[in-house]
C-alpha positions in Angstrom: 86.8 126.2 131.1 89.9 126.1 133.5 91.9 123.3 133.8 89.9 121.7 137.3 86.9 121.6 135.3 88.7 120.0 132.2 90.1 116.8 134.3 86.3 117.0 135.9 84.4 116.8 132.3 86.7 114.1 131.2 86.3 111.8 134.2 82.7 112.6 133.9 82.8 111.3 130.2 85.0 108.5 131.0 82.3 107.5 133.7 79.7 107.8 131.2 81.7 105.9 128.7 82.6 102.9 130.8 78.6 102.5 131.4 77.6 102.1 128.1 76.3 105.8 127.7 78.7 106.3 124.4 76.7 109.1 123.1 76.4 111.0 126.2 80.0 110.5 126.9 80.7 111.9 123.3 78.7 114.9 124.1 80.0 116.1 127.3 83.7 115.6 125.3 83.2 117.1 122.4 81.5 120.5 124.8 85.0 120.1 126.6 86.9 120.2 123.9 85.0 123.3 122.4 85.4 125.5 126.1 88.5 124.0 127.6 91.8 126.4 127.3 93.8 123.8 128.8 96.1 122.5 126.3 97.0 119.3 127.7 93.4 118.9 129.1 92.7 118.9 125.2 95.4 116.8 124.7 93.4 113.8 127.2 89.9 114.5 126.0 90.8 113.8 122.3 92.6 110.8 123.2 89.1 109.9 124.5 87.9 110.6 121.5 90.2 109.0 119.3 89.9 105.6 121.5 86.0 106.3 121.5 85.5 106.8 118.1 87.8 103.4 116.7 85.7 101.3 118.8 82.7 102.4 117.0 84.8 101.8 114.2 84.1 105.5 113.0 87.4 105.6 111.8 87.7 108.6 109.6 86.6 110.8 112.4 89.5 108.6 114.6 91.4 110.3 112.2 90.3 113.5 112.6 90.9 113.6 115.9 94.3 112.7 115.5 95.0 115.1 113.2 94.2 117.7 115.9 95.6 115.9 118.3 99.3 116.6 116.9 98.4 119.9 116.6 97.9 120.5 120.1 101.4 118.1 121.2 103.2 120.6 119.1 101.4 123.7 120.9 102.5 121.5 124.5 106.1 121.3 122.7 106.5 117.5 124.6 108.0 114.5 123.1 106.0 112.3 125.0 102.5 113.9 123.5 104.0 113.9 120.2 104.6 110.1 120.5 101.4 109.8 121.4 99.8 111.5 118.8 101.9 110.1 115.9 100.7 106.5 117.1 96.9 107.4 117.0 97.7 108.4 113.6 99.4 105.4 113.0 96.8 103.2 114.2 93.8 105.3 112.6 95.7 104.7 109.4 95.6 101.1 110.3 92.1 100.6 111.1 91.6 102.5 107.8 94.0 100.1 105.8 96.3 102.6 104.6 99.7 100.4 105.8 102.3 102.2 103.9 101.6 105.2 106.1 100.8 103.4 109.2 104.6 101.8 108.7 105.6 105.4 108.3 104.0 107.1 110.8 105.2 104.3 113.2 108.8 105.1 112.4 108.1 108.6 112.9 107.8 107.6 117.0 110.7 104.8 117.3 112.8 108.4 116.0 111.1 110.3 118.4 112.9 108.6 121.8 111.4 111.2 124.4 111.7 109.7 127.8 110.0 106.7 129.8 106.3 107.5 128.5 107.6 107.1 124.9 109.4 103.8 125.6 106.4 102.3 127.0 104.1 103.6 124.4 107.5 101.1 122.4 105.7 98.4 122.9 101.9 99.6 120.6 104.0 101.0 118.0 105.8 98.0 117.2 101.9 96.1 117.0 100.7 98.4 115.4 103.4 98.3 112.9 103.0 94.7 113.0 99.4 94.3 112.0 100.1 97.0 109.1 103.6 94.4 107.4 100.7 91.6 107.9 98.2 93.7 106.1 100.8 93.8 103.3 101.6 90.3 103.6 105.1 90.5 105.0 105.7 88.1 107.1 109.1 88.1 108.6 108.6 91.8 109.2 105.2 91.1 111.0 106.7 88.5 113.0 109.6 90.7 114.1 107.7 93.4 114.9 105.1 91.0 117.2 108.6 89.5 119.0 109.6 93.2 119.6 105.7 94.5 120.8 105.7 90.9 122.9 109.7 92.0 124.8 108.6 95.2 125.8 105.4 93.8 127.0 107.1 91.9 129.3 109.5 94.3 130.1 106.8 96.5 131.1 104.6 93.9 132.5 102.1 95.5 130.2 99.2 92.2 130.1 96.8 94.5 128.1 99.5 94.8 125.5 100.5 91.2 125.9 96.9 90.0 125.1 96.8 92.4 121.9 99.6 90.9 120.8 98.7 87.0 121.0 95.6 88.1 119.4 97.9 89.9 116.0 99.9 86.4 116.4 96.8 84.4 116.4 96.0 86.3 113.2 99.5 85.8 112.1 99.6 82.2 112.3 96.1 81.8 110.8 97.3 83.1 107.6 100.2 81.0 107.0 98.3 78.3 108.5 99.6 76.6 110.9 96.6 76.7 113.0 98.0 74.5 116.3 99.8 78.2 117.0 96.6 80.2 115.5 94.5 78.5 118.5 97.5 78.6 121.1 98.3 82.6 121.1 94.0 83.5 121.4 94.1 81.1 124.3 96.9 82.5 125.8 95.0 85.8 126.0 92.4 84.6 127.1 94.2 83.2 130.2 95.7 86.7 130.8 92.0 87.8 130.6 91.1 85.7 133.1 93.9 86.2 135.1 94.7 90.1 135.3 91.3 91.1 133.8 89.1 92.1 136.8 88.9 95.8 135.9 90.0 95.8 131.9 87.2 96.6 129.2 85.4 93.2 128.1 86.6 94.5 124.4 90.0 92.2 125.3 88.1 89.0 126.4 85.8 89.3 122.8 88.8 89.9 121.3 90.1 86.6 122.3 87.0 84.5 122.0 87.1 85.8 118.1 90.6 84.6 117.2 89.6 81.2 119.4 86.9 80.9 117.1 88.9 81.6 113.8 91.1 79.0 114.8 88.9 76.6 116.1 86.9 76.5 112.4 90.3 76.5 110.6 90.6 73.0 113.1 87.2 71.7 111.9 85.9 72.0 115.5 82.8 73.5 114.2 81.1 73.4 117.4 83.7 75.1 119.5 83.8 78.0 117.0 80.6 78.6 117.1 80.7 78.5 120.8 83.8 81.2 121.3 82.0 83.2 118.2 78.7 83.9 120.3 80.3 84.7 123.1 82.1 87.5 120.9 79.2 89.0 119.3 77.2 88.9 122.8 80.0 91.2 123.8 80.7 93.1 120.9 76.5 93.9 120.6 76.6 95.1 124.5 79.4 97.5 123.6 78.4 98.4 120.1 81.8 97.4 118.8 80.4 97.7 115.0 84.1 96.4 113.4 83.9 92.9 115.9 80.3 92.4 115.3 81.5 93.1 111.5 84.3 90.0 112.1 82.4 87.6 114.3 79.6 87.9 111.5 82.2 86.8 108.7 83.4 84.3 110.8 79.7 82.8 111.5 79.3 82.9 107.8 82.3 80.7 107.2 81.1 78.0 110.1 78.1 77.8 107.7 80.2 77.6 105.2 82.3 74.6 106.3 78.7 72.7 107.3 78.1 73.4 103.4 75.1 75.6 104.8 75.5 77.9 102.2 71.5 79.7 102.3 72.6 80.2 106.4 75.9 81.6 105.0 74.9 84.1 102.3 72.9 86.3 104.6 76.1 86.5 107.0 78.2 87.7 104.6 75.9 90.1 103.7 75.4 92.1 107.0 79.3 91.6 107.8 80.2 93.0 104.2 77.4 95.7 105.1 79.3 97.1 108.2 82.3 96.4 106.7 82.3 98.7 104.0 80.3 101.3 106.5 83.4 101.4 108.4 86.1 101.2 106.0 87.8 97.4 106.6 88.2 96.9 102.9 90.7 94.3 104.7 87.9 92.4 106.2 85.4 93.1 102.5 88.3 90.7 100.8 87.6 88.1 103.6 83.9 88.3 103.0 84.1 88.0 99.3 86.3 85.0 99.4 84.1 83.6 101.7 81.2 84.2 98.9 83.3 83.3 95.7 83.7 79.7 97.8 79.8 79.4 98.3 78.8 80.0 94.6 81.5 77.1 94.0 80.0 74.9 96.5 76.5 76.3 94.1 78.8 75.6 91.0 77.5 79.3 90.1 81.2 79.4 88.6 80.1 82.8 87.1 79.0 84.4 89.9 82.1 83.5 92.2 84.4 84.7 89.2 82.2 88.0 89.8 83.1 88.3 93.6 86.7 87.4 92.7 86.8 90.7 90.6 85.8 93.0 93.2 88.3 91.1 95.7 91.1 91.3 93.3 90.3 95.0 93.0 90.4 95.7 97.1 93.3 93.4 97.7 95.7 95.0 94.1 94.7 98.5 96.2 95.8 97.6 99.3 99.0 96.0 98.6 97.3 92.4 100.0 99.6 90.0 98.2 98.0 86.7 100.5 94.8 87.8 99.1 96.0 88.0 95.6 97.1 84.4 96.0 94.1 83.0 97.4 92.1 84.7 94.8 94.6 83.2 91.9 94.2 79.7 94.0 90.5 80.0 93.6 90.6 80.9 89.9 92.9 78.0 89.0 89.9 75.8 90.6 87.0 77.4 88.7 88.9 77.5 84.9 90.5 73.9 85.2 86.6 73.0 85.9 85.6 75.1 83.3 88.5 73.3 81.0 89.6 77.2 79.8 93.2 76.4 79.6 94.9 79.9 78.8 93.0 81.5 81.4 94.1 78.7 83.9 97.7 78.8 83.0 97.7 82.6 83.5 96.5 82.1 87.5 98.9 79.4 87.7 101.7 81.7 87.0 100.5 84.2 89.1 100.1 82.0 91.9 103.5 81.0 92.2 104.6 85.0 91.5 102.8 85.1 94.6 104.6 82.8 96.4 108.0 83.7 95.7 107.3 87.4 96.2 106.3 86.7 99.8 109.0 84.4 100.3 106.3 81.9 101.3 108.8 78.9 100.9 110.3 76.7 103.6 114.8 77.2 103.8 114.9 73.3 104.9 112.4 71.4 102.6 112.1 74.0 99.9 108.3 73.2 99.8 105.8 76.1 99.7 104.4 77.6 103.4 100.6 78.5 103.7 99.4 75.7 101.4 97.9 73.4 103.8 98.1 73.0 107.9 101.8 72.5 108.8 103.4 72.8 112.3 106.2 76.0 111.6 109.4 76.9 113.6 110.6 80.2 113.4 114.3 80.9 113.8 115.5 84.2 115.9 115.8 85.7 112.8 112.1 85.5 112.4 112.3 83.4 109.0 110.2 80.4 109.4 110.2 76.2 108.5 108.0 73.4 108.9 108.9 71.7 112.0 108.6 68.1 110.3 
């Protein structure tokens, strides 16, 4: 297959792709990449896969792909593909929850300065790198590397990018809870949706509507969660996006939840810890089980929830999750001081505030712990953050 036919099989998959006709579009790539002897035709159709494949949230074969994908930028001897190629592995790694070597493969490309394809491509790595120090719980380091993916986006006027990041700082914002911001960034998206949208892929306006919802549940505005929510999984079922159908079904199990509906809840988390563990968010499987432990304590099945805190604790110890390890310590503090088992509830207590201090999770002006409950937060140029009160 010479190179004309190359470009022509890939727009022909792209077409297919962009119509909903995934599998078909997967076919006619995978025969491409099979026949074509055009390295940097190879290059563009496993790109295609690569992007293909997370949405489907098949990430070990994103993987894959990008593992082949370096192979051919080295054959094309180019900077710029080698960039490239290092930041699908990064973000394969992410969307697989391996952070330490998404953090290290995203170093790997801020070394590799190329030339002007490299320093737009800047802007994703520092995300990317981003959502991995938040997956670890590291906040300053998250937030710095949000600030630095957010300059280049507006260096670049890049308002895909910018929209990807409000969404990470929606996320950001949510965990340490203060959830004015966690509601302002997902808006802000979705006004760059709206505005500069026309011809994007609807993944960016369900990806907004999610975080909206999030925050708007955090808010107690049940209603307006549930809204934003549906609109999400409407999209995310149209596209077959498996790992946002996986989130918007966590996050209607925890509206449920907060209407103490907790027989509506249960079978939510179920099919979101289903797809969740198909897919590999081990992430997303400690949201759902603390989102169960909570129901059996709302059941007073103290038992049960201390059972769903054991697998949690397991996932979030392997991951390196140190919020989850606090929320899980939080949550056993609850259930032995009910229980009256004093030890045991002096251990988590302990733990806790480990926790805490190991994520510098403490405000410099008031000295009071952040994350505890809904506070407005500053944070100061050098990305360390304060309650504004």
């Amino acid at each position: 297959m010479g190179q004309d036919q190359t470009k022509h099989q890939i727009e022909k998959g792209l077409h297919l792709y962009q119509s909903n006709q995934t599998e078909k579009a997967l076919r006619v790539w995978m025969r491409v990449l099979e026949k074509s002897a055009d390295p940097a035709g190879r290059f563009r159709v496993l790109g295609c896969l690569i992007t293909a494949h997370a949405e489907m949230g098949r990430y070990k074969d994103m993987l894959k792909f990008a593992v082949v994908q370096i192979d051919t930028a080295r054959e094309l001897e180019d900077p710029d593909y080698l960039t490239e190629s290092y930041l699908n592995l990064a973000r394969s790694n992410e969307k697989l929850c391996e952070f330490q070597k998404t953090i290290s493969y995203c170093k790997t490309c801020l070394n590799m300065q190329g030339t002007t394809v490299s320093l737009q491509l800047n802007g994703q790595v520092s995300l990317s790198m981003g959502n991995a120090f938040l997956g670890l719980s590291i906040f300053q380091k998250a937030l710095e590397c949000f600030e630095k993916a957010l300059r280049y986006a507006h260096n670049n006027d890049d308002k895909m990018l910018e929209c990807r990041v409000c969404c990470s700082l929606g996320n950001f914002y949510t965990q340490i809870k203060d959830y004015e911001k966690a509601l302002f960034f997902p808006c802000k998206a979705a006004e760059l949706v709206n505005d500069y949208g026309k011809g994007w892929s609807l993944k960016y306006r369900a990806m907004s509507q999610y975080h909206m919802a999030v925050a708007y549940r955090k808010l107690g505005r049940l209603a307006d969660a549930m809204d934003c929510c549906e609109e999400s999984m409407k999209i995310a079922l149209q596209h077959g996006d498996r790992p946002l159908q996986a989130l918007c079904l966590l996050c209607f199990a925890d509206i449920h939840r907060s209407r103490k509906d907790v027989q509506t809840a249960f079978p939510r988390y179920d099919a979101s810890m289903s797809i969740m563990t198909e897919i590999g968010n081990r992430l997303g499987l400690i949201q759902v089980l603390l989102g169960v432990t909570k129901c059996w304590m709302i059941q007073k099945e103290l038992d049960k929830a201390l059972e769903s805190i054991e697998k949690a604790q397991e996932l979030a110890e392997g991951l390196g999750n140190k919020l989850g390890l606090l929320k899980l310590h939080c949550l056993c503090e609850r259930i032995y001081r009910t229980k009256e088992q004093q030890r045991e509830l002096r251990d988590h207590v302990v733990k806790f505030h480990e926790c805490v201090e190991e994520m510098e999770l403490y405000c410099g002006m008031c000295g009071e712990s952040i994350g505890e409950k809904n506070n407005q937060l500053q944070a100061l140029p050098c990305s360390h953050f304060f309650h504004l009160k």
